[in-house]
N, C-alpha and C positions, 0 to 999 in steps of 0.2 A: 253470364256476361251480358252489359248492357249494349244492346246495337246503336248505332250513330244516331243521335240526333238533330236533328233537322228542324232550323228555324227559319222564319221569314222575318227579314229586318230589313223594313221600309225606308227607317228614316237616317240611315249610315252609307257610307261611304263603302266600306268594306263590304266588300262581294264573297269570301270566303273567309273562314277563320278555324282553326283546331286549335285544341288543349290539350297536351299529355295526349296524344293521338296514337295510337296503336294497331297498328293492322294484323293480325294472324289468319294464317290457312287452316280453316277448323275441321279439314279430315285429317290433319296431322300436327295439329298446334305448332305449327312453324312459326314464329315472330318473323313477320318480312322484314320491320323495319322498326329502331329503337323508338320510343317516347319523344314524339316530336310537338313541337307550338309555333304554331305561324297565322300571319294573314296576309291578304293578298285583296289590296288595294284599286277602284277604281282611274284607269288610267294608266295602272304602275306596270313601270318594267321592272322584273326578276329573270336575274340570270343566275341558274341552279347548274354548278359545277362541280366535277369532282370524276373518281378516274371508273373507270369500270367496271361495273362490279357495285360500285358505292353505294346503288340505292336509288339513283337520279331518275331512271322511267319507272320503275318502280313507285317513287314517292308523285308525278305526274299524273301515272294511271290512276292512283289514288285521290286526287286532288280534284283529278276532272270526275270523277264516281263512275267509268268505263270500268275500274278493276273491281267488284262487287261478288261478284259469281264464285261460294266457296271461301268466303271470308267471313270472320266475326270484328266486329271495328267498336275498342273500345275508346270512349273518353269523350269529350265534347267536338262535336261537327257543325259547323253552320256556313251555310248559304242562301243567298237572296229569293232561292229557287231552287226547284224537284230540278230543275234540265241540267244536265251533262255538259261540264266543258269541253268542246272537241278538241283531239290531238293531231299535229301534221307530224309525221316522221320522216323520215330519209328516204325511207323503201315510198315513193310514187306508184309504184307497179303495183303495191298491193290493194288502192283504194280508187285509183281513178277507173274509173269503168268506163267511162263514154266514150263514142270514138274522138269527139274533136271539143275543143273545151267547154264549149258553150253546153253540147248534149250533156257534160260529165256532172257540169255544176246545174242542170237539171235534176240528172237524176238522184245528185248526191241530195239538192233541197227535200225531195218529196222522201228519200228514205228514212231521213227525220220523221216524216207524217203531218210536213207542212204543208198546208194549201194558199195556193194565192192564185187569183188571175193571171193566165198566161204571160199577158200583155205587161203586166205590174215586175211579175218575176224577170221577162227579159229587160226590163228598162234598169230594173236594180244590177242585173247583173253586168249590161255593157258599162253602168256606173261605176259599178267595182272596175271592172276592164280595165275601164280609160285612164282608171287612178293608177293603174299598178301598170300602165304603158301596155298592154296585151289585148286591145279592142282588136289589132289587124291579126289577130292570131284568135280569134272568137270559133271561125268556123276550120282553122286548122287540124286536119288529125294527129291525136295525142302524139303518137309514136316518131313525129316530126319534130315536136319540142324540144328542146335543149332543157338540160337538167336543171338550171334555174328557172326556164318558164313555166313548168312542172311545180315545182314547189310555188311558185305564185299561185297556179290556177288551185292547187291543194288550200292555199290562204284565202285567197277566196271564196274556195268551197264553206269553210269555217265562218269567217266573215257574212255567209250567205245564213247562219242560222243566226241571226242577229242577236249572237254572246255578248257576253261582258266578257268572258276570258277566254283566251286561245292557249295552248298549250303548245308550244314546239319543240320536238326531240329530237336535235340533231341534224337539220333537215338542211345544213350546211359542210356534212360531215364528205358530201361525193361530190363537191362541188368544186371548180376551179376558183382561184383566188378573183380573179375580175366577177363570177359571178357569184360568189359567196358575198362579197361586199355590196354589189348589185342589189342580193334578195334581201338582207340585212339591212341596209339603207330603206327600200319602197316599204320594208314590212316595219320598219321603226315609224315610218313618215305616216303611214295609213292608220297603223293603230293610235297611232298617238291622238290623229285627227276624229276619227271615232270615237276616244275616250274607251279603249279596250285595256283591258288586263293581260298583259304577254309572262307568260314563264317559259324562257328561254333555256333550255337544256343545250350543254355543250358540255368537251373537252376542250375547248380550246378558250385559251384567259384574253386573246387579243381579241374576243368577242365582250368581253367587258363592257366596252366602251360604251356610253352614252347608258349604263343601268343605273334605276332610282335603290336598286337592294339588290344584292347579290345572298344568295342562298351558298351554302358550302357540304355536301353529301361527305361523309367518308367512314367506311365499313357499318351501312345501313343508320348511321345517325348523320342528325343535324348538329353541325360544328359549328357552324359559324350565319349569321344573320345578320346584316350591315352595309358601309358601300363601299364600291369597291375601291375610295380612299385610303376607308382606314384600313381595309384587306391589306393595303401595301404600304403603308406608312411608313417611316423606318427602314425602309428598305437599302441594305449594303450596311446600316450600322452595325453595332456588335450585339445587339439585343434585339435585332433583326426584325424583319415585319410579320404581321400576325399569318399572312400567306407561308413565309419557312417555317414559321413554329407546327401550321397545318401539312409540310411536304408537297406546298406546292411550287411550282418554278414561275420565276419572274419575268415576263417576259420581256423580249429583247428593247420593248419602245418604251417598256416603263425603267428601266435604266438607261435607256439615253434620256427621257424625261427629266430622271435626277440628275446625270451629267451635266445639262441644259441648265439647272438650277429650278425648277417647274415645284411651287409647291406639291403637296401629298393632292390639294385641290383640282389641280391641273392635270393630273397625270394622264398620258395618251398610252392607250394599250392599244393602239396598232399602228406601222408605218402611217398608213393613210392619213389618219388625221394626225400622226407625227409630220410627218412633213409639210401639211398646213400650218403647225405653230412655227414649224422654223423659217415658214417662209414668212411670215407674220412681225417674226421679229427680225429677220434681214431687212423688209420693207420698214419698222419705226426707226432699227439705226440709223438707216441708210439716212 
């Protein structure tokens, strides 16, 4: 079997890309995960969904090249670069180490085997800080934070290896609704500003919103590749949208979206920005 190949392409857009991508555990020829094709775009949000079990950190660990160890990977692989996409998960406990965040996202730089000027590395990092509203929380200890400031200072830690792509699995899955939306919002707003690459891992469909491609897992394959328009197009007709032909559920804002009349274009997959269209359009009748 042929191991992954590794390109550098200068003058593209694309920061990652697979063909007929195969991953197996070569002490026991286990196929992890069916014959996949993807890329993954400078800039671009990807939200990769699908239920437990599907494939979803799985297909991530792979993507970022963290899962390597004990694998044979055949088919064509390329990216811009040897360096590793980092991943933020849910579990904080298991990768912040500093006591207070400023120490954390120290230490997390140099375990890279980055170097910079003292002085260089804190100025970038109260940068990061003040973007993501957690400057008055720099010298705070960890175990004080609230589980969305946690996953910030975690995105920053990433952000501090200055990526083209971040990987997030789930990292909104122990969170309260006020701050699932919270970290969701700051970490759309920054990536976007940076021109980073987000693959968004979830269960949950009302994190949809605002994605350039939505990825679709289900039992170790890739089903579905597209936005999350045409994911739900159709939906409540009798030939239904390509989301129930995949057994996924509709959620609750993208059928009052079609109640509302919102084309496939428009559709809002959560209260929050539901209730900004409808107050949108109370204010034109009005």
């Amino acid at each position: 079997m042929k191991r992954a190949i590794y390109i550098f392409i200068p003058t593209t857009t694309k920061i990652y890309a697979a063909e007929q991508l195969v991953a197996i555990r070569s002490y026991d020829q286990h196929q992890l995960l069916q014959p996949f094709t993807c890329a993954v775009h400078e800039g671009e949000w990807i939200t990769l969904v699908g239920r437990n079990g599907s494939g979803k950190s799985t297909l991530g660990r792979i993507i970022s090249g963290l899962q390597r160890s004990g694998l044979e990977i055949t088919g064509q692989e390329m990216r811009q670069s040897a360096d590793i996409f980092p991943i933020v998960t849910q579990m904080t406990s298991d990768y912040l180490l500093g006591a207070s965040a400023y120490e954390d996202l120290v230490i997390s730089y140099e375990q890279y085997g980055r170097r910079v000027e003292p002085e260089q590395l804190e100025a970038r990092i109260d940068e990061l800080l003040a973007a993501l509203q957690l400057r008055e929380l720099k010298h705070v200890p960890i175990d004080q934070l609230s589980g969305g400031e946690r996953q910030l200072v975690a995105f920053t830690g990433a952000l501090l290896m200055e990526t083209r792509c971040i990987i997030l699995d789930e990292i909104t899955s122990m969170l309260s609704e006020t701050n699932k939306w919270r970290v969701c919002e700051m970490i759309r707003k920054l990536a976007a500003e940076q021109g980073i690459a987000v693959i968004w891992i979830t269960q949950q469909l009302d994190e949809l919103e605002a994605s350039d491609t939505v990825w679709v897992m289900s039992e170790l394959e890739m089903v579905y590749q597209g936005s999350a328009a045409e994911l739900y197009r159709y939906c409540g007709e009798e030939a239904g949208s390509k989301a129930a032909q995949l057994g996924l559920p509709t959620p609750w804002s993208v059928h009052k979206s079609y109640e509302l009349g919102l084309a496939a274009e428009q559709l809002q997959f959560n209260p929050y920005s539901l209730a900004k269209v409808v107050k949108q359009h109370a204010v034109a009748a009005y």
